[in-house]
N, CA, C and O atoms as a GROMACS GRO file, in nm:
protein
  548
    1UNK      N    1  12.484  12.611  10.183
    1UNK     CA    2  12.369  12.546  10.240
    1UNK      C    3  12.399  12.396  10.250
    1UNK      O    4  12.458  12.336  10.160
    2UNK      N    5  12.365  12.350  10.339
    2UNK     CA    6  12.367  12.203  10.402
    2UNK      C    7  12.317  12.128  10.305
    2UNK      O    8  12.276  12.198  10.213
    3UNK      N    9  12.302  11.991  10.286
    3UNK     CA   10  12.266  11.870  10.178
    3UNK      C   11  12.120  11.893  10.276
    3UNK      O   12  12.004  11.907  10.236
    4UNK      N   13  12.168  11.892  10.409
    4UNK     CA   14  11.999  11.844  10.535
    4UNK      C   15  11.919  11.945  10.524
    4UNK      O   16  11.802  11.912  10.506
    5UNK      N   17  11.941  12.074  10.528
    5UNK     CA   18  11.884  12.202  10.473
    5UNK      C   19  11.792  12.164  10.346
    5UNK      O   20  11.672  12.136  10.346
    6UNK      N   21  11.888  12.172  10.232
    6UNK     CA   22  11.846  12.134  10.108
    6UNK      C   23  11.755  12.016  10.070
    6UNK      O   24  11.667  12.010   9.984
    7UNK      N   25  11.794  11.939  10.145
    7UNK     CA   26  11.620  11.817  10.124
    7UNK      C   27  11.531  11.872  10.260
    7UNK      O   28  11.425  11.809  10.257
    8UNK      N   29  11.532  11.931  10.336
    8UNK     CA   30  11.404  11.966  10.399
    8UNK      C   31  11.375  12.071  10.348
    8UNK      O   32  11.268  12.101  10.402
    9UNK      N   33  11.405  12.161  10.267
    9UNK     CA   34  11.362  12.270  10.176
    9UNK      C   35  11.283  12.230  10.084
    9UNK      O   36  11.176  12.286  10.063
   10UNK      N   37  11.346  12.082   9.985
   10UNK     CA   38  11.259  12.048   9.908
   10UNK      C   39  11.168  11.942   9.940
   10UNK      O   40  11.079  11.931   9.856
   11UNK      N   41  11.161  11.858  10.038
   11UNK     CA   42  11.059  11.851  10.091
   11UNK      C   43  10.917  11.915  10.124
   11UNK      O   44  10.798  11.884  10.111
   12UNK      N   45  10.994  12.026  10.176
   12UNK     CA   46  10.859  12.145  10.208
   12UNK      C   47  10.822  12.199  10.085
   12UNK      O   48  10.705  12.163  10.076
   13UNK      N   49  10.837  12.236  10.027
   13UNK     CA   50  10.814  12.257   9.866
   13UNK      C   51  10.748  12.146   9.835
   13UNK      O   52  10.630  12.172   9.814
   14UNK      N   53  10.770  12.054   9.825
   14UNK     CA   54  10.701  11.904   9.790
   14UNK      C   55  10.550  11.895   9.832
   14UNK      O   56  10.455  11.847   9.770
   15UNK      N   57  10.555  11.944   9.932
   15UNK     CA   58  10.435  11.898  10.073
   15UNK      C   59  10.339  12.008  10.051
   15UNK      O   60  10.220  11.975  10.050
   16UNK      N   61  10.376  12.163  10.028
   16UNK     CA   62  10.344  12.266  10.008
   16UNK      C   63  10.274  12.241   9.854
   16UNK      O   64  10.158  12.278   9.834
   17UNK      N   65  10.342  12.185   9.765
   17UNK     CA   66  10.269  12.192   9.658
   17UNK      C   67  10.127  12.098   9.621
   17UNK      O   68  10.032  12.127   9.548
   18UNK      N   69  10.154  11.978   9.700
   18UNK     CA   70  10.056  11.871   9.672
   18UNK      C   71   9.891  11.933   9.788
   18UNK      O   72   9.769  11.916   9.785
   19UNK      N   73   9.978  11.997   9.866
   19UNK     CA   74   9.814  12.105   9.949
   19UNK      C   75   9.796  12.174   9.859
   19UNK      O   76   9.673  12.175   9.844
   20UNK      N   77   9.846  12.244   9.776
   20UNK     CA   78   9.778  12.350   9.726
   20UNK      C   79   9.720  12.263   9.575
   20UNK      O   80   9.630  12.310   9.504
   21UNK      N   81   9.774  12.161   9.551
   21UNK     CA   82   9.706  12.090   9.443
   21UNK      C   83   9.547  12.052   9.495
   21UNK      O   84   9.436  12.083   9.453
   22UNK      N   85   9.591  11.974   9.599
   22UNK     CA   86   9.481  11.944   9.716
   22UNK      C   87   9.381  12.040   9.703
   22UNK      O   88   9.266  12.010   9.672
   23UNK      N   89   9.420  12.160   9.726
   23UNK     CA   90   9.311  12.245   9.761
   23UNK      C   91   9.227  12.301   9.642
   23UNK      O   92   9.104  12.307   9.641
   24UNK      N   93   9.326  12.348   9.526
   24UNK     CA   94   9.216  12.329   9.430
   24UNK      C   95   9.140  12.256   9.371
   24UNK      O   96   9.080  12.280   9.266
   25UNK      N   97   9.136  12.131   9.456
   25UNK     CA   98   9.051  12.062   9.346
   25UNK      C   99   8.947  12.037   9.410
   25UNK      O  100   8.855  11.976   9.355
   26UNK      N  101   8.937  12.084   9.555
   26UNK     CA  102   8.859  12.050   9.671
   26UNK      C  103   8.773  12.200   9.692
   26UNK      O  104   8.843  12.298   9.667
   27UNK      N  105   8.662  12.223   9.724
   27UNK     CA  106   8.579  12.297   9.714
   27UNK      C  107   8.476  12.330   9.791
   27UNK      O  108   8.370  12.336   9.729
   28UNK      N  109   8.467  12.363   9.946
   28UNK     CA  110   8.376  12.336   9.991
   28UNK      C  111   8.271  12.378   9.993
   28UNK      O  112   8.213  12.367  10.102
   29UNK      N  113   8.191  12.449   9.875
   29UNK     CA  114   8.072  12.484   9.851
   29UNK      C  115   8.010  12.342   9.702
   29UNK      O  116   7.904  12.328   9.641
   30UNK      N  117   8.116  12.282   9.701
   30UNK     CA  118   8.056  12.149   9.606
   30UNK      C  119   7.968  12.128   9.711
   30UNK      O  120   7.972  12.148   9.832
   31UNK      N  121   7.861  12.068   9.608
   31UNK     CA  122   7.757  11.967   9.597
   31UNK      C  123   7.731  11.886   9.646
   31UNK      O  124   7.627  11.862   9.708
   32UNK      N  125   7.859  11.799   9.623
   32UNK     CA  126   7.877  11.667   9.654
   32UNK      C  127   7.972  11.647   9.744
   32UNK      O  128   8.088  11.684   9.720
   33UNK      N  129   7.939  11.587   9.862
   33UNK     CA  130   8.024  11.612   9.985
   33UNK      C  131   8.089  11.449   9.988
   33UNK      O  132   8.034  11.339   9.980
   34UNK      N  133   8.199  11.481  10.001
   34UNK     CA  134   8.297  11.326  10.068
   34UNK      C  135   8.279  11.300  10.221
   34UNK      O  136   8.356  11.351  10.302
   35UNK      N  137   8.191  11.231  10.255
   35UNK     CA  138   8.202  11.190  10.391
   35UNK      C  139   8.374  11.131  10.412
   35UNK      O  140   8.434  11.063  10.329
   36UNK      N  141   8.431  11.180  10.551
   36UNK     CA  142   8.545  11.175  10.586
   36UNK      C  143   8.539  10.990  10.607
   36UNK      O  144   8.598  10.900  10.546
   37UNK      N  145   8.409  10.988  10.756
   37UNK     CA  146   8.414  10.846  10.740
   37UNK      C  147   8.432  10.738  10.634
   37UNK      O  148   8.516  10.649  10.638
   38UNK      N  149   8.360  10.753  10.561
   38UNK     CA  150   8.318  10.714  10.447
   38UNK      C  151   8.454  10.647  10.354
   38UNK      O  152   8.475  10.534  10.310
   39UNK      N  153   8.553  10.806  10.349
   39UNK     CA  154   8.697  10.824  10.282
   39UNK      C  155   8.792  10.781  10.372
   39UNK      O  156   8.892  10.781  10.301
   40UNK      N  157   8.821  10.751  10.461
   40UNK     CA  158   8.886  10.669  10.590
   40UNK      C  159   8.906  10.516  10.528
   40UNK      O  160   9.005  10.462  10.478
   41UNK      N  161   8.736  10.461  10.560
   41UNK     CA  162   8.725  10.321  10.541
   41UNK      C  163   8.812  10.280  10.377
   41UNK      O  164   8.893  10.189  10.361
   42UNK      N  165   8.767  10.373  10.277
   42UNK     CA  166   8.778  10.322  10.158
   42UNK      C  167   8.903  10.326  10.157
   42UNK      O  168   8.961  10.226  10.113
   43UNK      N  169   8.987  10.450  10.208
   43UNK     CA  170   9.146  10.456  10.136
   43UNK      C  171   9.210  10.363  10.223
   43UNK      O  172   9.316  10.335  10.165
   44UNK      N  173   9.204  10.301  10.326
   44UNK     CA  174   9.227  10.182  10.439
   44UNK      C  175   9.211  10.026  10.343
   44UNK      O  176   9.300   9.941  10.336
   45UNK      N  177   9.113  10.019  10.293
   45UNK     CA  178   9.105   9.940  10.160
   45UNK      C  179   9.212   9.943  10.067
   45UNK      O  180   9.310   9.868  10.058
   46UNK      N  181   9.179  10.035  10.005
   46UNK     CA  182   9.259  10.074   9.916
   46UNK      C  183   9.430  10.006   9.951
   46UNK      O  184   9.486   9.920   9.883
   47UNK      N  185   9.484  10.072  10.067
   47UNK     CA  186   9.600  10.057  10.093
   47UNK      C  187   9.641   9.937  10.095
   47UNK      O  188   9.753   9.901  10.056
   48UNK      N  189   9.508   9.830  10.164
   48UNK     CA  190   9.539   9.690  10.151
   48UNK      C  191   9.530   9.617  10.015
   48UNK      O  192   9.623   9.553   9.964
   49UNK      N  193   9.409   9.634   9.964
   49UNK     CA  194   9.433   9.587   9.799
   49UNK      C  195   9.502   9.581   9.734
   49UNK      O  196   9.526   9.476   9.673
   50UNK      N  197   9.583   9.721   9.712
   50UNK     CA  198   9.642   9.733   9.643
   50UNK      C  199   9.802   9.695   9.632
   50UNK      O  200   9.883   9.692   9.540
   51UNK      N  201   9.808   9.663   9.801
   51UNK     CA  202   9.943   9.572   9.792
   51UNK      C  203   9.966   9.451   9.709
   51UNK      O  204  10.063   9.415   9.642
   52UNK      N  205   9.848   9.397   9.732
   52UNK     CA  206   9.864   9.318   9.631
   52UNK      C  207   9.894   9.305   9.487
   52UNK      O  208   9.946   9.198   9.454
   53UNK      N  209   9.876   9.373   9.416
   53UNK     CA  210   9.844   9.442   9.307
   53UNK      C  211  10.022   9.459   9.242
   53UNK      O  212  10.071   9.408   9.141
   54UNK      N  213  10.074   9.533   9.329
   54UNK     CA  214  10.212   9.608   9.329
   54UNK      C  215  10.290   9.536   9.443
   54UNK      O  216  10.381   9.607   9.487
   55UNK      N  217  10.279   9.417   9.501
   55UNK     CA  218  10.365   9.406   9.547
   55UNK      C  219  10.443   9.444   9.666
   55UNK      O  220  10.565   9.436   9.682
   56UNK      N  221  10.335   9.493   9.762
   56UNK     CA  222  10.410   9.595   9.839
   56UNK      C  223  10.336   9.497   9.966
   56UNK      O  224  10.247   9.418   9.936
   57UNK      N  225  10.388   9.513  10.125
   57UNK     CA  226  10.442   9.453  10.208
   57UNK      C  227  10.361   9.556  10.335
   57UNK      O  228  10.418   9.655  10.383
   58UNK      N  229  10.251   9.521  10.367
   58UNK     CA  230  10.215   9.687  10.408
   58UNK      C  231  10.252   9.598  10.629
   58UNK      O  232  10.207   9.492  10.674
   59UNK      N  233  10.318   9.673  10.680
   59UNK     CA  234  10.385   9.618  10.832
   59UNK      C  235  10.226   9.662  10.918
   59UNK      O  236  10.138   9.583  10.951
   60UNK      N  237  10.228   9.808  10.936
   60UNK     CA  238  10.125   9.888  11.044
   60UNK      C  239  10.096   9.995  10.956
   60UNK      O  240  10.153  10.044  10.858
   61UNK      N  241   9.974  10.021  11.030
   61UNK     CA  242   9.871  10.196  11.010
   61UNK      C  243   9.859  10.192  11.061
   61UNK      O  244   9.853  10.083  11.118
   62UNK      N  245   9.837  10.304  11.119
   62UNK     CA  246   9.826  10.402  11.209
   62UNK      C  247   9.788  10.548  11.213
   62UNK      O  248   9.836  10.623  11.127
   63UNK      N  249   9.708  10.593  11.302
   63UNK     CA  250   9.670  10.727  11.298
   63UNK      C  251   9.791  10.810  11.351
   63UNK      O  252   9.891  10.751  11.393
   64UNK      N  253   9.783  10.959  11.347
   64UNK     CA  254   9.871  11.021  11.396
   64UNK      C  255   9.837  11.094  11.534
   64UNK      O  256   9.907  11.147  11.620
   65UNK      N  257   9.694  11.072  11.518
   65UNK     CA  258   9.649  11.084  11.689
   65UNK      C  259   9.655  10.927  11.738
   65UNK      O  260   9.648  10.818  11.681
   66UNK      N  261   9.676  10.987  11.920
   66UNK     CA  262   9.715  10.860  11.946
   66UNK      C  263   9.565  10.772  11.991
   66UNK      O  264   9.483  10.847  12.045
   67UNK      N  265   9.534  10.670  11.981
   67UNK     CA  266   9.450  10.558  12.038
   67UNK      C  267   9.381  10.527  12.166
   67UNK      O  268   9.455  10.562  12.258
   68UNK      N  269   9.328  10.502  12.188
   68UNK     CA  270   9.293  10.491  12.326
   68UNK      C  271   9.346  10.368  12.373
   68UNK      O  272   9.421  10.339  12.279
   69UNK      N  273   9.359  10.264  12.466
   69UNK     CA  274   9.406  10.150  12.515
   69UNK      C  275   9.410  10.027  12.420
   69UNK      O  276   9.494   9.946  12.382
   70UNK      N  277   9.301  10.048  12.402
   70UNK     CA  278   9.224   9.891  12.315
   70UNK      C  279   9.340   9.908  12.184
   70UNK      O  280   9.381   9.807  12.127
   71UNK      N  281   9.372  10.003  12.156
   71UNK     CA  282   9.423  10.076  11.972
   71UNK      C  283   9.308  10.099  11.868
   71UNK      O  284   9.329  10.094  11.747
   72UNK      N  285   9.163  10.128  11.933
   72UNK     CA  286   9.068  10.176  11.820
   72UNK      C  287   9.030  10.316  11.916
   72UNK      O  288   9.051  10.334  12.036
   73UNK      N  289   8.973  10.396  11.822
   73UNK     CA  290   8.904  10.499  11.809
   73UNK      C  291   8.798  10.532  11.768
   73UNK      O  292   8.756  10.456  11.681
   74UNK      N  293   8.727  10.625  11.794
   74UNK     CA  294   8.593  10.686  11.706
   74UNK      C  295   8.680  10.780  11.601
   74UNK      O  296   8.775  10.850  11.637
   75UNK      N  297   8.638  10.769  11.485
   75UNK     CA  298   8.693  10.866  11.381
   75UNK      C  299   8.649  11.012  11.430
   75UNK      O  300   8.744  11.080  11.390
   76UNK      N  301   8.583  11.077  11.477
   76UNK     CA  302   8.546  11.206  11.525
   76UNK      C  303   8.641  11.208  11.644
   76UNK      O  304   8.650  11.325  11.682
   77UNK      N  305   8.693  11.152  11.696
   77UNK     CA  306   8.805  11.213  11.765
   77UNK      C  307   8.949  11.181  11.690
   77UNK      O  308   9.031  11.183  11.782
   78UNK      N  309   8.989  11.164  11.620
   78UNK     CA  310   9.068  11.183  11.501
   78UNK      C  311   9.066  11.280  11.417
   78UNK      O  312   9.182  11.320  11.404
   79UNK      N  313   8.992  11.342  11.350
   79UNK     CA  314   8.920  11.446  11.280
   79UNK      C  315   9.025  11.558  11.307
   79UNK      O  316   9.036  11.587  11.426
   80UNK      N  317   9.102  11.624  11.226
   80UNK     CA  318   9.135  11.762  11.210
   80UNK      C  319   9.071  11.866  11.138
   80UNK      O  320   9.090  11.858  11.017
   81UNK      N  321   8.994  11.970  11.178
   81UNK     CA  322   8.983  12.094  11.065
   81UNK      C  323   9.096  12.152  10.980
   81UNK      O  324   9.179  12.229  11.028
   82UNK      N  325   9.097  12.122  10.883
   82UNK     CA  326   9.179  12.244  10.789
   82UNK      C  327   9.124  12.356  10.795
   82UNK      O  328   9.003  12.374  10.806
   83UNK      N  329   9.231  12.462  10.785
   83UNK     CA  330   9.192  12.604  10.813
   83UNK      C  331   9.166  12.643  10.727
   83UNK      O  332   9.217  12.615  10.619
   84UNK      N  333   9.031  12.761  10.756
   84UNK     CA  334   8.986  12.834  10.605
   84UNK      C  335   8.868  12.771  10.545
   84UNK      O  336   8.803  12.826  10.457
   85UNK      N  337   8.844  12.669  10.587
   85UNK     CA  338   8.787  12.543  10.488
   85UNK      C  339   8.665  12.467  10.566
   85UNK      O  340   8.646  12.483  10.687
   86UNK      N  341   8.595  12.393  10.495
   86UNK     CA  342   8.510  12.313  10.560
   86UNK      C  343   8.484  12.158  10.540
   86UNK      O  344   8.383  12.090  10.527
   87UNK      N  345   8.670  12.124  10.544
   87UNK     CA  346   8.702  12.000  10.519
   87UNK      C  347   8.780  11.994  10.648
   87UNK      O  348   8.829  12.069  10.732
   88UNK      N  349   8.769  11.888  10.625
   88UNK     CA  350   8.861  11.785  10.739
   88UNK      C  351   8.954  11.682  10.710
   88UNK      O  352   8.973  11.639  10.597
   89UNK      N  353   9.017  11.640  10.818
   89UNK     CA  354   9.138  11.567  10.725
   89UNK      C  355   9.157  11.436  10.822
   89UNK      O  356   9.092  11.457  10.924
   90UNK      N  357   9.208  11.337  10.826
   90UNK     CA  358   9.261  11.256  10.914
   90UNK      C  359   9.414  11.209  10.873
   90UNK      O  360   9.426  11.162  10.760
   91UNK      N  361   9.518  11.218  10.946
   91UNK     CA  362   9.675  11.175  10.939
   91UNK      C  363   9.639  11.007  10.956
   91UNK      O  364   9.549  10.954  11.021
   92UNK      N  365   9.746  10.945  10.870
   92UNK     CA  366   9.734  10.803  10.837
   92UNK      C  367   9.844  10.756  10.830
   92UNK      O  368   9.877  10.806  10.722
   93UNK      N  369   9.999  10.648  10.888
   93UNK     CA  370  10.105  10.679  10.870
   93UNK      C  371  10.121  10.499  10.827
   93UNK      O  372  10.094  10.414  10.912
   94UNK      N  373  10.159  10.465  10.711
   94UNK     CA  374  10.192  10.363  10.671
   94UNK      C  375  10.289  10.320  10.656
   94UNK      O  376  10.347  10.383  10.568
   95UNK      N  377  10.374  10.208  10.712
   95UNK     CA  378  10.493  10.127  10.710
   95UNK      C  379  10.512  10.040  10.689
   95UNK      O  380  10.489   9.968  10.786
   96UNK      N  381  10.572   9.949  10.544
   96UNK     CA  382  10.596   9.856  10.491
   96UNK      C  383  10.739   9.888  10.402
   96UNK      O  384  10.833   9.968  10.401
   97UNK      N  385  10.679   9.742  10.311
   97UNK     CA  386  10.811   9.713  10.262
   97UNK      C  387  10.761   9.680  10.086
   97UNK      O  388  10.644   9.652  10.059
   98UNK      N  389  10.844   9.687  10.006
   98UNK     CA  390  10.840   9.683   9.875
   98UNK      C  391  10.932   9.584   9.772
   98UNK      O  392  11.041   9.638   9.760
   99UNK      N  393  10.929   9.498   9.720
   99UNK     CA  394  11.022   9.400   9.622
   99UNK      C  395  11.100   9.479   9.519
   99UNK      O  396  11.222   9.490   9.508
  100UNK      N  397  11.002   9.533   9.445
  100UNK     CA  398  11.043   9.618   9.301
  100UNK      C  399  11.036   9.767   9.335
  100UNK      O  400  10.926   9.801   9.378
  101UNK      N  401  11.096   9.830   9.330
  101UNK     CA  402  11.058   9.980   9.282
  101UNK      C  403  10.981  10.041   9.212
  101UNK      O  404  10.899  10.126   9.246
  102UNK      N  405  11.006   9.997   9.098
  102UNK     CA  406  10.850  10.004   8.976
  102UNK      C  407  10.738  10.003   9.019
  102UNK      O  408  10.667  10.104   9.008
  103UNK      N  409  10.688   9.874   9.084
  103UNK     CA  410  10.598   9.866   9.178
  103UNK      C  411  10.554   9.926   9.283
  103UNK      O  412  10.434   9.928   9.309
  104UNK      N  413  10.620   9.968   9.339
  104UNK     CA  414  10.623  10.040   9.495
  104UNK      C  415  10.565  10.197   9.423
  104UNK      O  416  10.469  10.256   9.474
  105UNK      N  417  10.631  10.247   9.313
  105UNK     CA  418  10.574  10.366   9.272
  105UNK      C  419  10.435  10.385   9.209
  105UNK      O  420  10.367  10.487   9.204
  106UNK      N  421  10.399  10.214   9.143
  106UNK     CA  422  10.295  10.244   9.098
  106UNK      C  423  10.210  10.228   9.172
  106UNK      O  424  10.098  10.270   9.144
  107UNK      N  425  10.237  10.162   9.294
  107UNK     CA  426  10.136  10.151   9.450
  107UNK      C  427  10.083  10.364   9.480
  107UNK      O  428   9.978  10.427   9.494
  108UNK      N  429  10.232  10.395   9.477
  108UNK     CA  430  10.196  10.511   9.540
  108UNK      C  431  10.103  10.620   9.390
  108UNK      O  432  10.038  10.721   9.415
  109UNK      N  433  10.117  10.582   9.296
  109UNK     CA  434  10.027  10.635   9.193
  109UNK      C  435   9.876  10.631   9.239
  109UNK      O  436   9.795  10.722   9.257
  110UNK      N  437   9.865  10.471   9.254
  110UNK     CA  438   9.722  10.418   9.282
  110UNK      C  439   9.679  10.469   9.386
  110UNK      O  440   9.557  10.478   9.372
  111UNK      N  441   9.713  10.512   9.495
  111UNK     CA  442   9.673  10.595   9.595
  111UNK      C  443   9.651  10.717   9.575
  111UNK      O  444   9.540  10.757   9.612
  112UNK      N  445   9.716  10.787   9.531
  112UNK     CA  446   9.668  10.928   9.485
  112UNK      C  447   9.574  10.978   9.373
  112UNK      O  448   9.583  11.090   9.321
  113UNK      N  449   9.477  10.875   9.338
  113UNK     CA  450   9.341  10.916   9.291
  113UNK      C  451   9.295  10.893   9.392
  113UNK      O  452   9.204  10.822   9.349
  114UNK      N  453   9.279  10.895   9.513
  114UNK     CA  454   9.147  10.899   9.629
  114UNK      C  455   9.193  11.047   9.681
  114UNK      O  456   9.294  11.111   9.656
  115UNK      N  457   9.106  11.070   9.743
  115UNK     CA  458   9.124  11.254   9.796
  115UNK      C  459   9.194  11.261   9.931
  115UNK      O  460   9.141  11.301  10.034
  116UNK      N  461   9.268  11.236   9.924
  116UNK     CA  462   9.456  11.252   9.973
  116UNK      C  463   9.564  11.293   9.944
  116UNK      O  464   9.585  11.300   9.823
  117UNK      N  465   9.654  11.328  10.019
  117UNK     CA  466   9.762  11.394   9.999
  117UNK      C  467   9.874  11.313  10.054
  117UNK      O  468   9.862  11.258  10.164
  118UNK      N  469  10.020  11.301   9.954
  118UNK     CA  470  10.075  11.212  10.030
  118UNK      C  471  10.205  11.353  10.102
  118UNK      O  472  10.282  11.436  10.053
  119UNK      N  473  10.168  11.313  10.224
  119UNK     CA  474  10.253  11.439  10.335
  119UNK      C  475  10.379  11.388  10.380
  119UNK      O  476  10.456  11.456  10.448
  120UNK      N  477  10.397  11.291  10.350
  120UNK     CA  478  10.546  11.224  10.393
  120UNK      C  479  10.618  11.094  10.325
  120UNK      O  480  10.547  11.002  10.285
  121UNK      N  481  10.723  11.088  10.316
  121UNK     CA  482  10.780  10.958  10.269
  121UNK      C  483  10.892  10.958  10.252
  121UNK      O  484  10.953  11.035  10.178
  122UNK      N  485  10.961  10.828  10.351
  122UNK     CA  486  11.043  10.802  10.360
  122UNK      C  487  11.134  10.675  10.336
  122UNK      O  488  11.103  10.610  10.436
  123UNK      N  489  11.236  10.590  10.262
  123UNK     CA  490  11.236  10.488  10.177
  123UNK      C  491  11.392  10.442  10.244
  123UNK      O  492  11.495  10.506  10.223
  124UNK      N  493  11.384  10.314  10.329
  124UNK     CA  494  11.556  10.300  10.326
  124UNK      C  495  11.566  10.212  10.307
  124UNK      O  496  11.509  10.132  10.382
  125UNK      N  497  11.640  10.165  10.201
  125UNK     CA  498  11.669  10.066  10.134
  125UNK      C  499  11.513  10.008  10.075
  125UNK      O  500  11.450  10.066   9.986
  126UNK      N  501  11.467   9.884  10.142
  126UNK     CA  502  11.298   9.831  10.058
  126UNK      C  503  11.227   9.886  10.134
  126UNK      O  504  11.120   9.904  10.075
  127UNK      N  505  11.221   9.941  10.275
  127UNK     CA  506  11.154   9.960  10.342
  127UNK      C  507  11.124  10.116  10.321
  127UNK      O  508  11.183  10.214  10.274
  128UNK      N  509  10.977  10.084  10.392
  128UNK     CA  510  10.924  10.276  10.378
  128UNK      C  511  10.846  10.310  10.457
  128UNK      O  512  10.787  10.213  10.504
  129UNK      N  513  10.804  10.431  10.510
  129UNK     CA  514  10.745  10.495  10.606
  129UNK      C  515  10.659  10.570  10.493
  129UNK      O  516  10.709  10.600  10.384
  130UNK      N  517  10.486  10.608  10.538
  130UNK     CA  518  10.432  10.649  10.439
  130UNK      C  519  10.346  10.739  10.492
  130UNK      O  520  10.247  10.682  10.538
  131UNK      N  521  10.343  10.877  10.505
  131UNK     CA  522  10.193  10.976  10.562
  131UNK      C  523  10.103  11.016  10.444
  131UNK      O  524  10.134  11.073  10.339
  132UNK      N  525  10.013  10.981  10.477
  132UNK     CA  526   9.842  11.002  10.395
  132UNK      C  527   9.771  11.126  10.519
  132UNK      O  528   9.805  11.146  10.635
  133UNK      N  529   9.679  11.181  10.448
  133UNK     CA  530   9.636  11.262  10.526
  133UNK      C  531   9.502  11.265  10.419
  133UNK      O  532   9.486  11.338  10.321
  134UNK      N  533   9.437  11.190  10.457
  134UNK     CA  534   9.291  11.158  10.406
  134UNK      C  535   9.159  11.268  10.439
  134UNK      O  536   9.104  11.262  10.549
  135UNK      N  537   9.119  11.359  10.343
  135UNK     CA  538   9.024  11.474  10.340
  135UNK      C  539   8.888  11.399  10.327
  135UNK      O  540   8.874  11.282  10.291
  136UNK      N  541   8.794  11.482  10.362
  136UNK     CA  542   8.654  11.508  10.380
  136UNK      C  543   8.572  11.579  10.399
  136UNK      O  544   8.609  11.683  10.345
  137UNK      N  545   8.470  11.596  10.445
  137UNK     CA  546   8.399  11.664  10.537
  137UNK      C  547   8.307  11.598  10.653
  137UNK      O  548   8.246  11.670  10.732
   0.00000   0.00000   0.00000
């Protein structure tokens, strides 16, 4: 088996596991509903704050649907259904840069207490490519 095989194997394994972490902890007969909007704005925050914090260099965000002219959107046309479910999700793709490593990981710690999944990441040399895929309803 290939080295390229072998990290997109464990990749998918990676990605595969943090949904299904995702999913149990998410419930859509709770109570208490996460507005998507709501979880958009905050983890968009979040991402910026917390550069500071850790050090990190944030370039562009971006959705993974594309924009209309201007580069804004209505969040309801962004909106994906997850299947099965009565959540929703929005793709979020972050690209920056990082000083420390230490830092850069504890950036990506601090992000994963908001109700997200991190679906991608990619690191060359300081620089990094980052997919969030931010849940709701």
């Amino acid at each position: 088996m290939t080295a390229k095989r072998q990290h997109a194997e464990q990749q998918e394994r990676s990605v595969t596991h943090a949904y299904e972490e995702l999913a149990a902890t998410m419930n859509p007969a709770d109570t208490e509903r996460v507005v998507l909007d709501t979880q958009i704005s905050e983890t968009l925050i979040e991402v910026m704050k917390n550069r500071l914090e850790y050090d990190v260099t944030v370039g562009t965000i971006s959705t993974a649907k594309r924009a209309g002219a201007s580069g804004m959107s209505r969040t309801d046309l962004l909106k994906e259904k997850v299947p099965t479910t009565g959540v929703q999700s929005i793709r979020v793709n972050v690209r920056g840069s990082y000083n420390d490593f230490d830092g850069f990981t504890h950036y990506l710690k601090a992000l994963r207490t908001l109700p997200l999944a991190i679906v991608a990441l990619k690191v060359e040399g300081k620089n990094f490519e980052l997919g969030l895929r931010v849940y709701g309803n």
